[in-house]
Steps between C-alpha positions, in 0.01 A plus 500: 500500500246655347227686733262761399146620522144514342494852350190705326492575166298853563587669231646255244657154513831584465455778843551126682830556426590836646351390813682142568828733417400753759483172779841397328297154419650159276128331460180664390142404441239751352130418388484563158119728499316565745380177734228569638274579174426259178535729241899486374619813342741432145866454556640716199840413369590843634439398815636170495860670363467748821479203691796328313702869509463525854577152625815498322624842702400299795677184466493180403322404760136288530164547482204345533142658490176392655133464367151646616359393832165475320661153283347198611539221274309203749161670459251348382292825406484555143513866480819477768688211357455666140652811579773411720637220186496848308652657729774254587605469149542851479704500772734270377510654132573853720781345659630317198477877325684639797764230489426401875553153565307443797099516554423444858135404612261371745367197449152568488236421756219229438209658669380231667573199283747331671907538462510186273249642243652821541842365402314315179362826406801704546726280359266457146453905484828596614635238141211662303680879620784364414414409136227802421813732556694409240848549738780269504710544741376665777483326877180510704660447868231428702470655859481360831205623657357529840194232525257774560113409383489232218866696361708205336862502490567457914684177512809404279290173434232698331754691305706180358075354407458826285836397312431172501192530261602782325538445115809749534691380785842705369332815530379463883724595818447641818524859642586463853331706770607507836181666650259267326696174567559589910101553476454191385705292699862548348759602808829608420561683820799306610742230278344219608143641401628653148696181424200261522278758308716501212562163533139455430516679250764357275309196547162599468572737201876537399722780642591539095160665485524771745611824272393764699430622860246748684689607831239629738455465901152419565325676787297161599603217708614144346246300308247808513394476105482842475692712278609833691821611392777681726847683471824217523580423869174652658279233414425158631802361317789746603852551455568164547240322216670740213843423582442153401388574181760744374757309641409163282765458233256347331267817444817747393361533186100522530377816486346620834237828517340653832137560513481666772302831617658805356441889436583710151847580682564107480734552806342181647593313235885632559480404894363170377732437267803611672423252773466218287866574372655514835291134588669383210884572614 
């Protein structure tokens, strides 16, 4: 099983990697620069064989990183749309650089328009990301999100449309978040629940596209649609919700990071961890 943690990259990419060791973590996802601003500093060759240097002395273990919260491919404002495509495809050439397989994202928000136009537009930009960057192989997994404001992404059905019209359907699967999908009507609080949500799922979408999870409690109730995120087993979900998930066979393999509130002594993350472990025995 492989479960691990966002971690900063203060001070370098490759300091991601002392701090997953220090919380003895098997998964990892980093952002690559800094999220929150447009501007994208140069990722030297020196850097990316830190990066390289570094995850080899950690394992071969996964990673996946995640792009800026200021993205949104379904606008329909010029300036917007224009520099989140160039931003995108940097994000994905970054990776590709990096040798990260995995690009998680939200799935925009169309401000206003309507899901189904939103879904046209996303769909059309994310292809013309795709192809602007120049990458190859790199996945975009696409995140479950929480249905707040005009955010797309909340219902598997939404998720399988994006794919659907994408020009690049091999390059699309789904990041997993257990926060976001409670908050938007997704219970997997007891095996009944968590069996007919992934049931959905593998119908709606195709439990072969799920490659990577976001393990976070939420601190609001059931169907709230609003993305507040809280330490494992003190949450709405609990214990209980967790146990199901990292006791499927079937998810053994996919890489699973917390997201959880933490301090610079990451001992949260430990606690969290450490009691996803013993949920898994």
């Amino acid at each position: 099983m492989f479960l691990g943690s966002h971690m900063s990259i203060a001070g370098g990419l490759h300091m991601a990697f002392e701090r997953i060791r220090r919380v003895g973590g098997t998964a990892l996802q980093i952002f690559t620069r800094n999220q929150r601003q447009w501007k994208v500093p140069e990722l030297t060759d020196y850097d990316a064989e830190l990066f390289a240097m570094a995850w080899e002395q950690w394992g071969d273990y996964p990673i996946a990183a995640h792009d800026s919260y200021l993205i949104n491919l379904a606008s329909d404002k010029p300036d917007l749309l224009s520099r989140s495509l160039l931003a995108f495809a940097e994000e994905l050439r970054r990776i590709e650089k990096l040798s990260v397989p995995y690009l998680v994202t939200h799935p925009g928000s169309h401000l206003g328009a309507g899901a189904e136009e939103g879904i046209r537009r996303y769909a059309a930009n994310l292809d013309r990301a795709i192809e602007d960057s120049g990458t190859a192989g790199a996945m975009v997994l696409l995140e479950t999100t929480a249905g707040q404001g005009t955010n797309l992404g909340s219902t598997f059905e939404e998720l399988a449309a994006i794919i659907d019209a994408s020009a690049h359907p091999d390059r699309l699967g789904v990041c997993y978040d257990t926060c976001h999908t409670f908050a938007a009507g997704y219970d997997i609080r007891t095996p009944e629940a968590y069996a007919a949500t992934f049931d959905a799922f593998d119908r709606i979408i195709g439990i072969d596209r799920l490659k990577f999870f976001h393990l976070n409690d939420t601190k609001n109730e059931f169907g709230s649609h609003k993305d507040r995120h809280e330490h494992i087993g003190r949450g709405e979900i609990g214990e209980a919700g967790f146990a199901n998930i990292v006791r499927d066979p079937r998810f053994r393999d996919i890489p699973m990071t917390l997201e959880t509130p933490k301090d610079d002594d990451l001992q949260d993350d430990v606690r969290n961890l450490t009691l996803l472990r013993s949920l898994a025995k």
